[in-house]
NUSE-909718 format. One record per residue (C-alpha): residue in three letters; x, y, z; chain. Coordinates in nm, 2 decimals. Layout:
<rs>
- ALA_X_Y_Z_A
...
</rs>
This chain:
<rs>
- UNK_-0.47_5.87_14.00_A
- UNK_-0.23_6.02_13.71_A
- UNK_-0.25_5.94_13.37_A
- UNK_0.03_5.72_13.27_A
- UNK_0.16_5.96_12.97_A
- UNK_0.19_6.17_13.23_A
- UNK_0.40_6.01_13.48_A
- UNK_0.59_5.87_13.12_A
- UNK_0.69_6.25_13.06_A
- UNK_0.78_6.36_13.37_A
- UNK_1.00_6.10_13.38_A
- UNK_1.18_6.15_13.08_A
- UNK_1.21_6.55_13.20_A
- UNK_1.37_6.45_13.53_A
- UNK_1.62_6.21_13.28_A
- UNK_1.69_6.52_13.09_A
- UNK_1.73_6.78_13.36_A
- UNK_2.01_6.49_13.51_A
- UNK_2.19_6.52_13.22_A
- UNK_2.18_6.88_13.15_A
- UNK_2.28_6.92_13.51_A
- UNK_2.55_6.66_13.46_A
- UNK_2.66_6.87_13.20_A
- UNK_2.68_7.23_13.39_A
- UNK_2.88_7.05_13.67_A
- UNK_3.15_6.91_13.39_A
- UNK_3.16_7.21_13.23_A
- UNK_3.20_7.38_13.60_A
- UNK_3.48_7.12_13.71_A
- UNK_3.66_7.18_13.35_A
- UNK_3.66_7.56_13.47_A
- UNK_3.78_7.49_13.79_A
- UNK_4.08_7.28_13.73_A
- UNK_4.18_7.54_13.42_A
- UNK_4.14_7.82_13.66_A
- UNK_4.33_7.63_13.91_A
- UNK_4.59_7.59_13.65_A
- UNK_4.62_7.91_13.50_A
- UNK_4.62_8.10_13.87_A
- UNK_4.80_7.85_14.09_A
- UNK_5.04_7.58_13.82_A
- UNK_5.10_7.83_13.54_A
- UNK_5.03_8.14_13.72_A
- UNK_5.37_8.33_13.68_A
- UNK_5.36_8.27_13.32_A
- UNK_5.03_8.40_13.25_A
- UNK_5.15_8.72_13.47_A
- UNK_5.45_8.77_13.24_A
- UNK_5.21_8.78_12.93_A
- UNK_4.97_9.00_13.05_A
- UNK_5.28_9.21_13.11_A
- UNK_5.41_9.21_12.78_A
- UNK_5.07_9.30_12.64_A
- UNK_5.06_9.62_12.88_A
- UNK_5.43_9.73_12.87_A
- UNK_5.58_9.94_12.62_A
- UNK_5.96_9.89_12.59_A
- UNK_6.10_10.19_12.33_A
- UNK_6.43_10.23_12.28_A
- UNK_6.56_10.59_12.31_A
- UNK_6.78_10.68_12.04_A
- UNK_7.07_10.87_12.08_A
- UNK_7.19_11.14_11.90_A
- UNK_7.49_11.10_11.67_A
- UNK_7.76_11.32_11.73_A
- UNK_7.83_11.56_11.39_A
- UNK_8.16_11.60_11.23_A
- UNK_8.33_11.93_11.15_A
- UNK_8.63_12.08_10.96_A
- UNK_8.87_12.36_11.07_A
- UNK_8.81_12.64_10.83_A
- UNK_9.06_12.95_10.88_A
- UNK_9.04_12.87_11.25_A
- UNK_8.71_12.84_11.35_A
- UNK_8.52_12.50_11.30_A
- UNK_8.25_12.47_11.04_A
- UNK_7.99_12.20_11.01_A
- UNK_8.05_11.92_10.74_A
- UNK_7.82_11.63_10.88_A
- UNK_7.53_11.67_11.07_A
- UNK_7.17_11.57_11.15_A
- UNK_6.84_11.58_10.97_A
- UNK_6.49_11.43_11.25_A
- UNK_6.35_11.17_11.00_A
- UNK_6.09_10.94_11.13_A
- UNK_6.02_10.54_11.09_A
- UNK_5.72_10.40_11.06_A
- UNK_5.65_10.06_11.32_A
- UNK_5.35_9.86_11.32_A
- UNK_5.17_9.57_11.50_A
- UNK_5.08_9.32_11.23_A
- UNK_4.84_9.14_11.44_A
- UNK_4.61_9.48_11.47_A
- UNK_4.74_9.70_11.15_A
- UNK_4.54_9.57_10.82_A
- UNK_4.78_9.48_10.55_A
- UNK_4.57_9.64_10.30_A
- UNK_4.61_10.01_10.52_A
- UNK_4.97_9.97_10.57_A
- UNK_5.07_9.86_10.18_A
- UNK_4.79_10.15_10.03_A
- UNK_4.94_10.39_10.32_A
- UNK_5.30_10.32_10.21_A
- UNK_5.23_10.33_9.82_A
- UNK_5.06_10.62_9.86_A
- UNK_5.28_10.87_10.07_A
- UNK_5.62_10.67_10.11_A
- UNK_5.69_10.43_9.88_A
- UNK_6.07_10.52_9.85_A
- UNK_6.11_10.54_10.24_A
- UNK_5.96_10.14_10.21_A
- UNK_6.28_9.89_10.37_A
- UNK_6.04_9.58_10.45_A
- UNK_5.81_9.30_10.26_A
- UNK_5.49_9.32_10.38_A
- UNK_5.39_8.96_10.31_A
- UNK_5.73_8.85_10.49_A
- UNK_5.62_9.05_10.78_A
- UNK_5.24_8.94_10.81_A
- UNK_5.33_8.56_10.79_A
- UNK_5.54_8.55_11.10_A
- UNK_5.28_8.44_11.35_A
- UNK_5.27_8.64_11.67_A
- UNK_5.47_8.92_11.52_A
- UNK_5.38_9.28_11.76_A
- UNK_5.63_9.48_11.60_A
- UNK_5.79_9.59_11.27_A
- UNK_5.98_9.86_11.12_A
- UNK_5.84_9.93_10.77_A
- UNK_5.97_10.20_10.65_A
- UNK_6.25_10.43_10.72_A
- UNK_6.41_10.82_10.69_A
- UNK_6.05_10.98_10.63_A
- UNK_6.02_11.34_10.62_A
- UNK_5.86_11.55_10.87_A
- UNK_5.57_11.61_10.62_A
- UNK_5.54_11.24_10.47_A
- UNK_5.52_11.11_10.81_A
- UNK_5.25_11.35_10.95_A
- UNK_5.06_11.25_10.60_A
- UNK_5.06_10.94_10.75_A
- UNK_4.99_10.97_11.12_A
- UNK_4.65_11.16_11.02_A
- UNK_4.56_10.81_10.76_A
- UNK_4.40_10.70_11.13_A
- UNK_4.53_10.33_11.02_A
- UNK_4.54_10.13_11.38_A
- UNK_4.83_10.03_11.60_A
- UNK_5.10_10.24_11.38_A
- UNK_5.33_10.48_11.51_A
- UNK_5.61_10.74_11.41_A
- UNK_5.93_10.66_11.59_A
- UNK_6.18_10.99_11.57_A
- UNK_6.52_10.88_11.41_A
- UNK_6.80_11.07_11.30_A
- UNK_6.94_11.08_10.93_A
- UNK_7.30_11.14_10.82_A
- UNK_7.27_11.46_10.60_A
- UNK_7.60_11.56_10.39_A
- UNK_7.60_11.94_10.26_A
- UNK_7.98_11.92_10.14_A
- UNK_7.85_11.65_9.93_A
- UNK_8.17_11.47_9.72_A
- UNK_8.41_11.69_9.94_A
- UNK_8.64_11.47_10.12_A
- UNK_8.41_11.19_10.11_A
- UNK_8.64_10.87_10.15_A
- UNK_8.82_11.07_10.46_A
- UNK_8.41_11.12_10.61_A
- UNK_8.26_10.77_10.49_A
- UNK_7.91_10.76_10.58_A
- UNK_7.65_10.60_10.77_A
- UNK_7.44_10.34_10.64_A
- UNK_7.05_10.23_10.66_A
- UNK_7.06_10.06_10.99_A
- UNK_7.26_10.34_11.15_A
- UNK_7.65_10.23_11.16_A
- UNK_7.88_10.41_11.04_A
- UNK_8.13_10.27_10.77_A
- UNK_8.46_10.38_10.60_A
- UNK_8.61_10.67_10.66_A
- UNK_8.57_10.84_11.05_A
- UNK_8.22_10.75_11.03_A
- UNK_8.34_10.40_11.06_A
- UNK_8.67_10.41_11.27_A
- UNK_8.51_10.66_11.52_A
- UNK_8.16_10.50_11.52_A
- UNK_8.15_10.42_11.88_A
- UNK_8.30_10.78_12.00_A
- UNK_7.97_10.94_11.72_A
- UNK_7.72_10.74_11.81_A
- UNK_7.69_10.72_12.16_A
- UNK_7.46_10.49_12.33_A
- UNK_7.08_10.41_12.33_A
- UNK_6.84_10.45_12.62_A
- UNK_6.55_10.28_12.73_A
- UNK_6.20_10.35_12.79_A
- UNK_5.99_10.08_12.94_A
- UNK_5.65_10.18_13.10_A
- UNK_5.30_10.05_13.11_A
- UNK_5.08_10.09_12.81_A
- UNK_4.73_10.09_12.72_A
- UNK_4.59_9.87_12.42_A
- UNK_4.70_10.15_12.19_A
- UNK_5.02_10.13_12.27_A
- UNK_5.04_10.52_12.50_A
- UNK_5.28_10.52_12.77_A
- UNK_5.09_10.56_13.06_A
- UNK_5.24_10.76_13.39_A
- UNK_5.16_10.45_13.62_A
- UNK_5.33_10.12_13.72_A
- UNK_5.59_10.02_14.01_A
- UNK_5.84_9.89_13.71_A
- UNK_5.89_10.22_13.50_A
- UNK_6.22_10.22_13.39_A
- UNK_6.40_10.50_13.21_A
- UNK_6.76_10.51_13.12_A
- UNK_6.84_10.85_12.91_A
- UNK_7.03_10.81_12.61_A
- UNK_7.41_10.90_12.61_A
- UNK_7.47_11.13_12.31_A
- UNK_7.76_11.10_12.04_A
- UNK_8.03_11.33_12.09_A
- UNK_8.11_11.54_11.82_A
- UNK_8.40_11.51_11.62_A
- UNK_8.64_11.85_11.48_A
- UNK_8.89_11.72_11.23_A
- UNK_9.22_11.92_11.16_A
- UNK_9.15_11.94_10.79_A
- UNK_9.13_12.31_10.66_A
- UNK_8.77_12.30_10.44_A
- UNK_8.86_12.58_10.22_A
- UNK_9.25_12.46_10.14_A
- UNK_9.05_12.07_10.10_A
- UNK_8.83_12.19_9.86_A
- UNK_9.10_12.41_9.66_A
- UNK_9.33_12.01_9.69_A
- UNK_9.05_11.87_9.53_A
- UNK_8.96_12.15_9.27_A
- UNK_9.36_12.18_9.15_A
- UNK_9.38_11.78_9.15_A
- UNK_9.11_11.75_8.97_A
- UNK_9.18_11.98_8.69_A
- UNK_9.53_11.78_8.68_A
- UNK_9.37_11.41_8.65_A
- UNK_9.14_11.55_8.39_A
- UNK_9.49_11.63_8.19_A
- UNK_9.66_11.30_8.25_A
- UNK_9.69_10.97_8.18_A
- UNK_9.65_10.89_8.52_A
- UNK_9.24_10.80_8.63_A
- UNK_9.33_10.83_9.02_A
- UNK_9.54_11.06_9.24_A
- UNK_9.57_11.04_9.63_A
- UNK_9.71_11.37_9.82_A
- UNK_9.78_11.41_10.14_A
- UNK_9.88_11.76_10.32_A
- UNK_10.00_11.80_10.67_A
- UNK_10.20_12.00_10.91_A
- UNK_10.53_11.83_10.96_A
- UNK_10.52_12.07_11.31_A
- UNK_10.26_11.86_11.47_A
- UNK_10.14_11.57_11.28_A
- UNK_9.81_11.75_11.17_A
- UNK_9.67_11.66_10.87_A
- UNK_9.57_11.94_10.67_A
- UNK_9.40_11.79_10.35_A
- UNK_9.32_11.43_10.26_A
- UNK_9.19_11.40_9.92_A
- UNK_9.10_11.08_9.64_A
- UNK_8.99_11.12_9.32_A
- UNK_8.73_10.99_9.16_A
- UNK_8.50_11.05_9.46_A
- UNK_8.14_10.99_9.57_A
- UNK_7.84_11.12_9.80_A
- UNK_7.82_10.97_10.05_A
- UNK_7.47_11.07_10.09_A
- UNK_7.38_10.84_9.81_A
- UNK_7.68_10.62_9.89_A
- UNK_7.45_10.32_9.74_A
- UNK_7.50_10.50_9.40_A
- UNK_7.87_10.35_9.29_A
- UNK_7.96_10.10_9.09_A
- UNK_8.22_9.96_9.28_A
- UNK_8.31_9.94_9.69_A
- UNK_8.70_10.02_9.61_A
- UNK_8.52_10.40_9.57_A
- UNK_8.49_10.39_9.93_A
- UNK_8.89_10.33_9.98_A
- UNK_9.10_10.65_10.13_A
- UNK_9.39_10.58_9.96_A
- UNK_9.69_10.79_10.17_A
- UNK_9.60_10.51_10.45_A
- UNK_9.45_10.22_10.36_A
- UNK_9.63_10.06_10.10_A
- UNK_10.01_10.02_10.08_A
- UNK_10.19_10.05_9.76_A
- UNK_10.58_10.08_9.69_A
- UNK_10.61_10.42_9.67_A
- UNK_10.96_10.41_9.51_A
- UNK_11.25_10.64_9.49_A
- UNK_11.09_10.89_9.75_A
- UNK_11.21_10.70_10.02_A
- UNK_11.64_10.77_9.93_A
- UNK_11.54_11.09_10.15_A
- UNK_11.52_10.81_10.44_A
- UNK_11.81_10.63_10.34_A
- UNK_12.02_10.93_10.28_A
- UNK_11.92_11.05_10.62_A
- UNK_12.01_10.76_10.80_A
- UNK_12.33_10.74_10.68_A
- UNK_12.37_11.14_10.73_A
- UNK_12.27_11.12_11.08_A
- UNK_12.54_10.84_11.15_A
- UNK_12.78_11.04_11.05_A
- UNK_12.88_10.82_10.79_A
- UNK_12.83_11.06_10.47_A
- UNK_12.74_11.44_10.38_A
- UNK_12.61_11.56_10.07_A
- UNK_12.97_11.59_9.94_A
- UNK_13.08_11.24_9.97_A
- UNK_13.18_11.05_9.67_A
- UNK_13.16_10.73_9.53_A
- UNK_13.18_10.59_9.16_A
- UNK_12.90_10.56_8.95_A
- UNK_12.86_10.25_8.72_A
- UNK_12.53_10.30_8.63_A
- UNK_12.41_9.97_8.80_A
- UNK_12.53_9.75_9.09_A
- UNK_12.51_9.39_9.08_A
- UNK_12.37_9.23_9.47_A
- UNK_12.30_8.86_9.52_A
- UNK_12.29_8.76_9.14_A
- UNK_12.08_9.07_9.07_A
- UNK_12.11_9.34_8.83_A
- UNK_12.02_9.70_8.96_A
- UNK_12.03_9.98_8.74_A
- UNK_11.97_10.36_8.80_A
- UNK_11.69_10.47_8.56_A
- UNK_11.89_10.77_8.46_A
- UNK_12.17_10.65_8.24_A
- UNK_12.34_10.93_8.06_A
- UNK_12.70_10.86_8.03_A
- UNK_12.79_11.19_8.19_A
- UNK_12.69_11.11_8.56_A
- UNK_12.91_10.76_8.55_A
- UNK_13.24_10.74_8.74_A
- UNK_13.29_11.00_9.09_A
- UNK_13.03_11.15_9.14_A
- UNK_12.91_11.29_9.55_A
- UNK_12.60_11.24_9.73_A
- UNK_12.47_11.55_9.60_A
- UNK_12.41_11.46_9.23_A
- UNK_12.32_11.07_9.33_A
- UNK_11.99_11.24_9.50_A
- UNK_11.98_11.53_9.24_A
- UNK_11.95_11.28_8.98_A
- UNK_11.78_10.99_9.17_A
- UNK_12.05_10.76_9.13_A
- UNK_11.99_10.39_9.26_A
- UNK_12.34_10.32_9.35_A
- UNK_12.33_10.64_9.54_A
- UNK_12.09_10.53_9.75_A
- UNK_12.27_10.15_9.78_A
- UNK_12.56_10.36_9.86_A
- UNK_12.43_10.51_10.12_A
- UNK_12.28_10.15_10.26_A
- UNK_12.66_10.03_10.24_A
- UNK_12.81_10.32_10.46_A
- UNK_12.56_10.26_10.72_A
- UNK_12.77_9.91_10.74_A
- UNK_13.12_10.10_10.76_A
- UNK_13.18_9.91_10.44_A
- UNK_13.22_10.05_10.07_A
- UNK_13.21_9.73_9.85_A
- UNK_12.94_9.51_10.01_A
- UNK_12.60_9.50_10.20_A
- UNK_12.66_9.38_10.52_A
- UNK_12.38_9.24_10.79_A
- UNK_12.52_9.55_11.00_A
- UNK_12.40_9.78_10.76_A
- UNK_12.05_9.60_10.70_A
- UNK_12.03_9.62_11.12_A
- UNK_12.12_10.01_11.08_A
- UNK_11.88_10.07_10.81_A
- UNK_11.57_9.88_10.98_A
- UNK_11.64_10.03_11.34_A
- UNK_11.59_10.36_11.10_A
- UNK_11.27_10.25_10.84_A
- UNK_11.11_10.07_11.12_A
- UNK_11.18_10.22_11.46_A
- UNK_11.24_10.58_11.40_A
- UNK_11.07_10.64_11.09_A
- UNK_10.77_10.40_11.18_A
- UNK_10.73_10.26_10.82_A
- UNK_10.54_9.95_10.75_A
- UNK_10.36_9.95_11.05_A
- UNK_10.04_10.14_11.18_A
- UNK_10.04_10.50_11.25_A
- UNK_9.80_10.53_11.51_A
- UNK_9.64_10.79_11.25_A
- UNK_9.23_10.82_11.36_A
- UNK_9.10_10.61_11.06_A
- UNK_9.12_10.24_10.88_A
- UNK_9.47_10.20_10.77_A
- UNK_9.71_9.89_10.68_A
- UNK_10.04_9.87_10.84_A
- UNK_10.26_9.79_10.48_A
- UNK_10.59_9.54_10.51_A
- UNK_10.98_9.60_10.56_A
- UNK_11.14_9.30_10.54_A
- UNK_11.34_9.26_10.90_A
- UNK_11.68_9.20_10.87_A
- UNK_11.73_8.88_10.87_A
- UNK_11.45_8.74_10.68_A
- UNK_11.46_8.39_10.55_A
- UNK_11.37_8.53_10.20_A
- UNK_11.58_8.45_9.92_A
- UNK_11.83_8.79_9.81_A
- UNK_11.83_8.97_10.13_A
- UNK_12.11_9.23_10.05_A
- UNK_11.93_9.31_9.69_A
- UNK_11.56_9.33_9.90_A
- UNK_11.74_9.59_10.12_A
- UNK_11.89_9.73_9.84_A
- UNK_11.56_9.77_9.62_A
- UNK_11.44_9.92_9.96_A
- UNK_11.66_10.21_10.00_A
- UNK_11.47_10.35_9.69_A
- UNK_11.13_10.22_9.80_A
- UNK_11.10_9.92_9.61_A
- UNK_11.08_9.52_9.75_A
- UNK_10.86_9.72_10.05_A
- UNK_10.51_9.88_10.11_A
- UNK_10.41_10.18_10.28_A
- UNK_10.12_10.38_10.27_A
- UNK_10.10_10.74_10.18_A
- UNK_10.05_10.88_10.57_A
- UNK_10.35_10.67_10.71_A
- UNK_10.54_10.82_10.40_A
- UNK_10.44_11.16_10.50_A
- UNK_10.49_11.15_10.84_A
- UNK_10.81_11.03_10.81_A
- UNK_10.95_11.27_10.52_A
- UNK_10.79_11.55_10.81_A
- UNK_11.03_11.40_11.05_A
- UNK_11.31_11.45_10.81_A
- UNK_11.26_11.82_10.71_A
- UNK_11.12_11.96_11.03_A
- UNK_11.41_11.93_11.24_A
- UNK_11.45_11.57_11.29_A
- UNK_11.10_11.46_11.53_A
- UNK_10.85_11.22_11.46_A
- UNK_10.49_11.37_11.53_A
- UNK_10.22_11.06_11.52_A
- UNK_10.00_11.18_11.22_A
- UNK_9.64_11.28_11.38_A
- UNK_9.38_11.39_11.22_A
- UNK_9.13_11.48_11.51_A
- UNK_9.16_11.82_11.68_A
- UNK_8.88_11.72_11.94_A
- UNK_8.79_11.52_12.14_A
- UNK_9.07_11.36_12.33_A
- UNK_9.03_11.04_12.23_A
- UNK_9.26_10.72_12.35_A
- UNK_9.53_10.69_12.06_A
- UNK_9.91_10.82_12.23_A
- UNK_10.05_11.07_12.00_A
- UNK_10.41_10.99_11.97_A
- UNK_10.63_11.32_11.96_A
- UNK_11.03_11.18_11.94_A
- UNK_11.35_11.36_11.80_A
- UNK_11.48_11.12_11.58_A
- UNK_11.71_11.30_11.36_A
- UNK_11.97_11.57_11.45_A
- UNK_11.90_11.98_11.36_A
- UNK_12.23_11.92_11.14_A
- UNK_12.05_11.64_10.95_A
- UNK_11.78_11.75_10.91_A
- UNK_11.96_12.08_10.77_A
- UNK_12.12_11.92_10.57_A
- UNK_11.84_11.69_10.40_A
- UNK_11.66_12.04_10.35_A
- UNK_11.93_12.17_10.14_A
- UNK_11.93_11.81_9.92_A
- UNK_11.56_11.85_9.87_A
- UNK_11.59_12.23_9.78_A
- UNK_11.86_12.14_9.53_A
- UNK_11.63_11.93_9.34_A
- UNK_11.42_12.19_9.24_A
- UNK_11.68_12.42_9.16_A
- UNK_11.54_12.37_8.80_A
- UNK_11.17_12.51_8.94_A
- UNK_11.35_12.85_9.06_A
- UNK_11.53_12.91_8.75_A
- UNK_11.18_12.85_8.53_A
- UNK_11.03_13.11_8.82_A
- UNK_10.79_12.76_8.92_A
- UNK_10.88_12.81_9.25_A
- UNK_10.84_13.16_9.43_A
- UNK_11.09_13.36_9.53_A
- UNK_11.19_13.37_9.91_A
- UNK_11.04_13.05_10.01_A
- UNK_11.22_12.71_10.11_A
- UNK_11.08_12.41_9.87_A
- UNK_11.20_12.09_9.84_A
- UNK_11.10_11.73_9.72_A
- UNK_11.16_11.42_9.58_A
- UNK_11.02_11.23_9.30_A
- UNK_10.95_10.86_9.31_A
- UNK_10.83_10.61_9.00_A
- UNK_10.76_10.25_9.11_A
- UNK_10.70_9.94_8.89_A
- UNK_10.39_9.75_8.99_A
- UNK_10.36_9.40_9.05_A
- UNK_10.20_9.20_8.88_A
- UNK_10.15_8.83_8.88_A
- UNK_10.40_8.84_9.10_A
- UNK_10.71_9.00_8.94_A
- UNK_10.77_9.33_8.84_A
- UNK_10.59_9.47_8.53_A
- UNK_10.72_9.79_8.26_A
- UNK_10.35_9.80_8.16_A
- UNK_10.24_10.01_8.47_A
- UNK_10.42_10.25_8.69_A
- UNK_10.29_10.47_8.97_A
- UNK_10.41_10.82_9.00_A
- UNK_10.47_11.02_9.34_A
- UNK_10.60_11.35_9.41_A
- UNK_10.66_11.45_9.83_A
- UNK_10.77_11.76_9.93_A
- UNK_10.77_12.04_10.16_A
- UNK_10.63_12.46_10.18_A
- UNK_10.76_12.68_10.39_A
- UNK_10.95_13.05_10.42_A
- UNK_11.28_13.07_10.35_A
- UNK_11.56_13.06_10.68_A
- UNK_11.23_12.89_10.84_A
- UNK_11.12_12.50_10.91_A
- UNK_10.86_12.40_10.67_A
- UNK_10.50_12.49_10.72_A
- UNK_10.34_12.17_10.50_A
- UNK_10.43_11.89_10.39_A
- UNK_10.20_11.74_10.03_A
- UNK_10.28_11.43_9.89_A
- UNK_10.08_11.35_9.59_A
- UNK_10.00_10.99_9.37_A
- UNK_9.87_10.94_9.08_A
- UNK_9.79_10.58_8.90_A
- UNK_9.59_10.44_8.58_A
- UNK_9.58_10.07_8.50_A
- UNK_9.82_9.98_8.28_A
- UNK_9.94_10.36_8.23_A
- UNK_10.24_10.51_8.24_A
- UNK_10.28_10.76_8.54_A
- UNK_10.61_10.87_8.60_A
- UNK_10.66_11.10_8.97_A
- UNK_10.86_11.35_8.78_A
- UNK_10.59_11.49_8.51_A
- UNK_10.24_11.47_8.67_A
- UNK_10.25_11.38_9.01_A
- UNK_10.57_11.70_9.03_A
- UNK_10.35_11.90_8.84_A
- UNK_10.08_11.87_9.01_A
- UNK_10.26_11.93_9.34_A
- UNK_10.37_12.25_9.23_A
- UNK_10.03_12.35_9.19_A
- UNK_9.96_12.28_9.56_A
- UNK_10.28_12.44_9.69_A
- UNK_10.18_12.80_9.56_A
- UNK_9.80_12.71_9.63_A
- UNK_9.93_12.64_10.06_A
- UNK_10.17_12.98_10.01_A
- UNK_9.85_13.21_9.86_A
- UNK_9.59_13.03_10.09_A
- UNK_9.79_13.00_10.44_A
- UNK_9.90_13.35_10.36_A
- UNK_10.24_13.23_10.41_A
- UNK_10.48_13.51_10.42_A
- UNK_10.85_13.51_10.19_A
- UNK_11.17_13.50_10.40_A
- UNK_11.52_13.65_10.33_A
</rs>
């Protein structure tokens, strides 16, 4: 017979061993119903996780397209490429303390990202930390052996011309887009479009060559861009306008150049400039404006060379018609006064010596005529005039030029706007109106080349979707005829041996009042000169029009801005090598 301790501890064993056993089949059935779970109920999502942890998805970056100039004929570089590298991490396996020691030590310039922003997003497997690291600063890094953190190639924007035509180029910024300039209007056409790698990896992240879902789309490259502009006649612009702002009044000056033959622009230059590969260097975005396209302005008595035409090409005057000079005309209640008031021009005086001397009621003149009417403005002769400004001359709307521009105002012709006939009036010597410098230029091109309007352009290649518009709009005679007005205003430049002998220049000057709180001030004017190169007996080779400006200064378009195209006329003659006629 057993002892009863005995039997006592066996019992309390068998108790135990129930409940241990009780235990392992709980902990069993848990298993079974979370197993049933995960690989039956939530099966597909645990798949798609496991996934993710395995597959690399990289983006393949494309290349962006470069940007060159026309120098003598042949293309030349201005905007190209430098392989950079970025530095990516996986927060949940990179140490903080590697990555912030790693960055302070090699690349602490090339840093774009807060660390501690980065490590307290929960679940985070991916993060760009630094960016545009060189070749040797990255390979610095690679051999730290810091865990899960890789070198992705990436392209930086590199600018050897530095300031040279900068607000025509723009630039690109940190994240890769292009802005201002034909970095930012052409963005799409430069910077292609990204591919995609995605492909099984192992724990490290290593694109392994296995798996039935490997995808691979190549990149598609940017295209490169060739501009028309001439780099050695831009930088000789900007060298000769920059020695003229530095002897004025004036603190800005715009100049555009072109060839009135095809619409090509040949020069595009604003001063002050920038780099634009330290574009986050100025002190203020307006830096960043081109100012021959984005921003209108009244550009003032240049545009009687449009009136003057108009009415020329109607038959309705030549530059020996008369009229009497008062010395003012007064239109809707308004007082409009020429700015040159010697007493020797008033009473008959022709056509000639109205654009000679820049007369306002020249100009009105000619706006009258286009209404078969002497005495008064009539809506006939506003509907003339806009068909002309508007339609064939194609100011105050877009060009179709390849950058950022604003399309300006002229008033339609019957505007509810109070004074009408005086807007028109003010408008036939480019006041009450706003224009930018290229619609300005293309138009006086259309004027002295011949009589066709050539869509201004300033892409030689590629193709790209814009219609150039090519569209005779003024007779041969006309345009004769204008040529011989604008020659006759520098008669005064030949005589003082400013102008070279045997070539054909012409121009006209232009001083407009700004506006400001919203009338018309005497305490600033801009000043504008635009005129045309060329042989003599031969169409014009270039057109230039130049602007110059200073807050609350003083610029008047027949001292600097005249001066200053002078310059520019003999620089195109000795640079273009543009032989004299007879």
């Amino acid at each position: 017979m057993r002892p009863l301790l005995a039997m006592s501890q066996n019992k309390t064993e068998f108790q135990r061993f129930k409940i241990l056993k009780g235990i392992i089949f709980a902990a069993l059935a848990i298993i079974l119903v979370r197993l049933f779970f995960i690989q039956i109920i939530e099966h597909d999502d645990w798949v798609a996780k496991a996934e993710k942890q395995h597959t690399l998805l990289k983006t393949i970056t494309a290349r962006r397209g470069e940007i060159y100039m026309m120098n003598q004929g042949e293309p030349v570089v201005v905007v190209l490429n430098q392989t950079t590298y970025q530095i990516v991490i996986d927060p949940t396996i990179t140490k903080k303390e590697d990555i912030e020691k790693a960055l302070n030590t090699y690349a602490k310039d090339y840093a774009t990202a807060n660390l501690d922003e980065i490590y307290s997003q929960e679940g985070l497997r991916y993060a760009i930390v630094a960016k545009n690291i060189p070749h040797d600063i990255a390979e610095a890094i690679a051999k730290s052996d810091i865990p899960a953190i890789w070198l992705k190639k990436t392209n930086q924007r590199v600018y050897p011309e530095g300031e040279l035509a900068a607000n025509v180029l723009g630039f690109v910024n940190a994240d890769g887009v292009g802005q201002y300039g034909i970095e930012g209007a052409l963005n799409d056409v430069l910077s292609g479009k990204d591919g995609l790698l995605k492909t099984t990896a192992d724990i490290n992240k290593v694109a392994l060559s296995i798996g039935n879902d490997n995808i691979k789309i190549p990149a598609e490259d940017g295209k490169n861009v060739i501009l028309s502009i001439d780099r050695g006649f831009e930088q000789g612009v900007e060298e000769i306008a920059s020695a003229a702002l530095a002897n004025s009044a004036a603190t800005n000056v715009a100049i555009l150049a072109m060839d009135p033959n095809n619409g090509e622009i040949m020069a595009m230059a604003n001063l002050p400039s920038y780099n634009p590969g330290d574009y986050g260097k100025v002190k203020d975005a307006s830096a960043y404006i081109n100012y021959t396209t984005e921003v209108p302005y009244e550009p003032a008595s240049v545009c009687k060379s449009f009136a003057f035409s108009a009415a020329i090409n109607e038959g309705k005057m030549n530059a020996d018609t008369i009229y009497t000079n008062r010395g003012y005309e007064i239109i809707d209640g308004q007082t409009i006064n020429n700015a040159e008031k010697r007493a020797s021009l008033n009473g008959t005086i022709n056509m000639r010596t109205a654009l000679y001397w820049s007369l306002n009621t020249g100009s009105i003149h000619a706006l009258k005529l286009l209404g078969d009417n002497t005495i008064e403005i009539t809506s006939a002769a506003r509907e003339k005039l806009y068909d002309y400004y508007y339609n064939k001359f194609r100011l105050g709307r877009a060009t179709g030029i390849e950058l950022y521009e604003s399309p300006g105002l002229v008033w339609e012709p019957h505007a509810e706007i109070y004074g009408l006939n005086a807007a028109y009036a003010n408008m036939t010597f480019g006041q009450n109106l706003s224009l930018t410098m290229v619609q300005v230029a293309s138009a006086f091109s259309a004027v002295v080349n011949g009589g066709t309007y050539y869509t201004p352009t300033i892409v030689k290649s590629p193709s790209l979707t814009t219609e150039l518009t090519q569209e005779k709009i003024l007779s041969d005679d006309t345009s004769a005829a204008m040529r011989d007005l604008l020659i006759n205003n520098r008669s005064n430049k030949v005589l003082r041996g400013i102008d070279k002998s045997g070539y054909a220049i012409g121009g006209k000057t232009g001083t407009a009042q700004t506006i400001k709180d919203g009338a018309y001030t005497m305490d600033e004017y801009i000043g504008s000169y635009v005129g045309f190169v060329g042989a003599k007996g031969e169409l014009p080779k270039i057109v230039i029009m130049v602007k110059m400006w200073g807050e609350g200064e003083h610029i008047e378009g027949n001292k600097d801005p005249m001066s200053l195209f002078d310059s520019l006329s003999n620089y195109a003659i000795d640079y273009f090598k543009i032989k004299p006629g007879v």
